[in-house]
N, C-alpha and C positions, 0 to 999 in steps of 0.2 A: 368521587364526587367533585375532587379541586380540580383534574380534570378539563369534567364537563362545563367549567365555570370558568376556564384558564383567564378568558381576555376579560374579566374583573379583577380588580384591586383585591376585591376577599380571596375568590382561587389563587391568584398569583400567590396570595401571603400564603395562603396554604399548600400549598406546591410548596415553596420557598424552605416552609420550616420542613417539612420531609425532606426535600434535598438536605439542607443542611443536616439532618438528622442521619440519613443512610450517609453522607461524606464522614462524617465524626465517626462513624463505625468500619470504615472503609470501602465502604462499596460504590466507587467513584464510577461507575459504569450508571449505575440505578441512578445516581445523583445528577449527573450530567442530564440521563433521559428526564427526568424531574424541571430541573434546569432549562432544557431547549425546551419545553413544552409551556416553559413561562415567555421565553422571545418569541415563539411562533403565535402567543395569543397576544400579542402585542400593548399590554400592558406599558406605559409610558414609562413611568418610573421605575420597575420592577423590571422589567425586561432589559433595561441594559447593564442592570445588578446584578441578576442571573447570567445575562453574554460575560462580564466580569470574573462570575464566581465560574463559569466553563473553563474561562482562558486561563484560570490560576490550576483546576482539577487536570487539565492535559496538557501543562506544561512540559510535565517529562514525556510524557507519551503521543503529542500528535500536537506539533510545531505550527505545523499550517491553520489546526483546528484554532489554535491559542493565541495565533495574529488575528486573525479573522475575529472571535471573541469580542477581544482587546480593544481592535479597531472599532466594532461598533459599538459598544461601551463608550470609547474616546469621544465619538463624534454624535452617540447620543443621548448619552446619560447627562447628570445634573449635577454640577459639586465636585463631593466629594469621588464619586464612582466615577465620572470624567477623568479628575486628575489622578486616580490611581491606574485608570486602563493606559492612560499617557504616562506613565512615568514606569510601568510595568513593560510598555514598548521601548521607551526609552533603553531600560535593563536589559532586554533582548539584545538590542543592538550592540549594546557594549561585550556582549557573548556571544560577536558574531554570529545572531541571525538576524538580516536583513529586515529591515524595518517597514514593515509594511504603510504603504502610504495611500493607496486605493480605499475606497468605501468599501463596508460589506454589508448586507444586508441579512436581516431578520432571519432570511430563506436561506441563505449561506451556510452563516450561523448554525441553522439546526441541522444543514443537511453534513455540515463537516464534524457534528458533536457526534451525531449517528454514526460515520464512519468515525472517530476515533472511542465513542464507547463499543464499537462493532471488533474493532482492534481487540480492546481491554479484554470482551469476552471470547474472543476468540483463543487468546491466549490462557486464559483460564480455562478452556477445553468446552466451555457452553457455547455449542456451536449452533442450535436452534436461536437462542438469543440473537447471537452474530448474525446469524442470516437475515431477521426480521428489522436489525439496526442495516445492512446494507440495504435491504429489500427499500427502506425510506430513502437511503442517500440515493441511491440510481434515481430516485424520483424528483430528485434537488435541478431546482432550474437551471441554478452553474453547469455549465459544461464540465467543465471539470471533476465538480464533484462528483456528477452523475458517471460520469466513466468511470471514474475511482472504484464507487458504490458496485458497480456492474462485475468490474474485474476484481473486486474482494468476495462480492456475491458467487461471482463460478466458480472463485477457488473454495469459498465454504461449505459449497455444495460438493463438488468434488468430494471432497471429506467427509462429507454425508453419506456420500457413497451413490446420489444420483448424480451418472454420469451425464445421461440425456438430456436432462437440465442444465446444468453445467455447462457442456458445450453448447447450446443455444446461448446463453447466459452468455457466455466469452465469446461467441460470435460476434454478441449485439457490439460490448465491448472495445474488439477488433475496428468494428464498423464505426467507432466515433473516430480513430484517428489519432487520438491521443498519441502524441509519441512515448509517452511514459507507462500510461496504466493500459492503453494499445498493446504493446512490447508485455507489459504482464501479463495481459489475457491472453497472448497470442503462446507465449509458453506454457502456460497452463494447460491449454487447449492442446496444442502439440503433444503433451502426456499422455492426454484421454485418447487422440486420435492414434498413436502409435500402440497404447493397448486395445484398440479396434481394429491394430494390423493396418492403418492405413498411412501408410508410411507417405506416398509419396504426396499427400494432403500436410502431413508433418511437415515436411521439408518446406512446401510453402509456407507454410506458417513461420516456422523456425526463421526462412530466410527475410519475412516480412519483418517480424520482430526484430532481426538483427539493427536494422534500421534507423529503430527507435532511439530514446533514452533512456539512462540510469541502469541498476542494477538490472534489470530483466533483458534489455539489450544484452549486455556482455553473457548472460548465463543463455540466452537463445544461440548463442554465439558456440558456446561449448556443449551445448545439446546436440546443435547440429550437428555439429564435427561427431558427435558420437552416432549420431543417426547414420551419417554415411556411411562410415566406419564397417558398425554393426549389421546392418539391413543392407546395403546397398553394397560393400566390398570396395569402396569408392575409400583406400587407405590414405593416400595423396590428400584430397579432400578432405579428409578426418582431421589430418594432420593441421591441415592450412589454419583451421578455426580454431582450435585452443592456441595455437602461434599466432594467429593474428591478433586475440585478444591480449595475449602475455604482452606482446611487441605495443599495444596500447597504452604499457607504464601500469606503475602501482596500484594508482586508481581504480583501471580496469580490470586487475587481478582481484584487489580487492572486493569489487563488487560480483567478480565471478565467485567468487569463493562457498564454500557446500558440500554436500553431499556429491553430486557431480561438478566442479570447480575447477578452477583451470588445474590444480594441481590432480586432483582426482583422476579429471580428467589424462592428463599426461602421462600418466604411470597407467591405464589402462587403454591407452592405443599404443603407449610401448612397446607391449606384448606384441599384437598384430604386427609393429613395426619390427622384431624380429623374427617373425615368423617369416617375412618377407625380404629378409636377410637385408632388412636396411638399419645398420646399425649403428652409422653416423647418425640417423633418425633416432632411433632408442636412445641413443646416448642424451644428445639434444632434449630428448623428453624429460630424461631423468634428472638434469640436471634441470629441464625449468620447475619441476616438480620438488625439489629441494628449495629454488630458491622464492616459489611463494608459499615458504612454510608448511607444505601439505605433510602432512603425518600420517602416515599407513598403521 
């Protein structure tokens, strides 16, 4: 019923007190959905209380969501809720994160709460949930967002187990450009298409994503080397791509790191590389595989 009445003063309140009710119990996924469904009905007063009480719920969990928040609070609230989202930015910055200075809007706001309560649940193994919070953010007018939404959306499906979906899904993804959440979908998708056998659809993918940034760049990066490797007997090339990423510094080890990771990685084209009596190569492997701490 609060709801269907959200852009009133009465719904908001009641929206408001459930939020507040499911946070006190912990269920900060449900709360936040509560929340952003008080800033999308636009409520003057109550909607930048609500952007507030978002950016305080995913501060540990979803940085970007919690600037964004913050910021519109800052620039629309009244009072008191002004000077705490301003002084809550303020506290960000002194913990090095980047101080948002850009406006955000109502539309932002819900579409970045969606992907970080989409997070929360996802994590929590409710993956129907997570789907229905990405399924909004892809629909978020930021660019950004929307690819965010897209490439969280085909990897949740994935795990759903519809792959068909899924790679549509992280096509679309692909198709914004993002170099971040592009680079995500584009690995993702790489998975699906290589247990469809279609390796050499993989390969493009893999080598588009390398491209990109952040974490999903460096791991397309050690995918592919493993795809050569495996499928194609292309050893030299297997090789080349977990060394290039290593030779990238801590960072990009870092971010490779996983299940296949650059050290993973290393220690399983070593094999091939002695079977091919290149031993200086094994060697090389094994020792970069010690040194970004991989453990067998």
């Amino acid at each position: 019923m609060a709801a269907d009445i959200a852009g009133t003063r009465e719904g908001a309140e009641m929206l408001a007190e459930c939020a507040e009710a499911l946070l006190a119990q912990g269920d900060v996924a449900d709360a936040v959905d509560w929340f952003a469904r008080i800033v999308e009905g636009g409520e003057p007063e109550l909607g930048p209380h609500a952007a507030l009480r978002i950016g305080a719920a995913l501060v540990d969990a979803d940085p970007e969501a919690t600037q964004a928040a913050f910021r519109y609070a800052a620039d629309h609230g009244l009072g008191r809720v002004a000077e705490a989202a301003a002084g809550n930015l303020r506290t960000l910055a002194r913990h090095d994160v980047p101080a948002r200075t850009a406006p955000a809007t109502a539309g932002e706001v819900a579409g970045r709460a969606a992907l970080g309560r989409g997070r929360l649940w996802a994590s929590d193994g409710d993956l129907e949930a997570a789907r229905a919070a990405f399924e909004q953010a892809a629909g978020c007018p930021v660019a950004e967002v929307a690819a965010a939404g897209l490439a969280y959306l085909g990897s949740t499906l994935t795990m759903l187990g519809d792959q068909d979906a899924a790679a549509a899904v992280l096509e679309r993804a692909m198709a914004t450009g993002h170099p971040r959440y592009g680079a995500m979908a584009a690995t993702d998708l790489s998975t699906v298409l290589a247990a469809r056998g279609e390796h050499r659809r993989a390969l493009e993918v893999l080598r588009w994503a390398r491209g990109g940034e952040g974490p999903a760049a460096s791991m397309a990066a050690v995918h592919l080397g493993l795809l050569l490797a495996k499928e194609f007997g292309d050893l030299d090339g297997g090789l080349a791509e977990p060394r290039r990423v290593a030779a990238a510094g801590p960072e990009a080890i870092a971010q490779a790191q996983g299940p296949d990771g650059v050290g993973s990685a290393s220690l399983r084209l070593a094999e091939p590389a002695l079977e091919e009596s290149d031993l200086q190569g094994a060697i090389r492997l094994y020792e970069r595989a010690m040194d970004t701490g991989h453990r067998s």
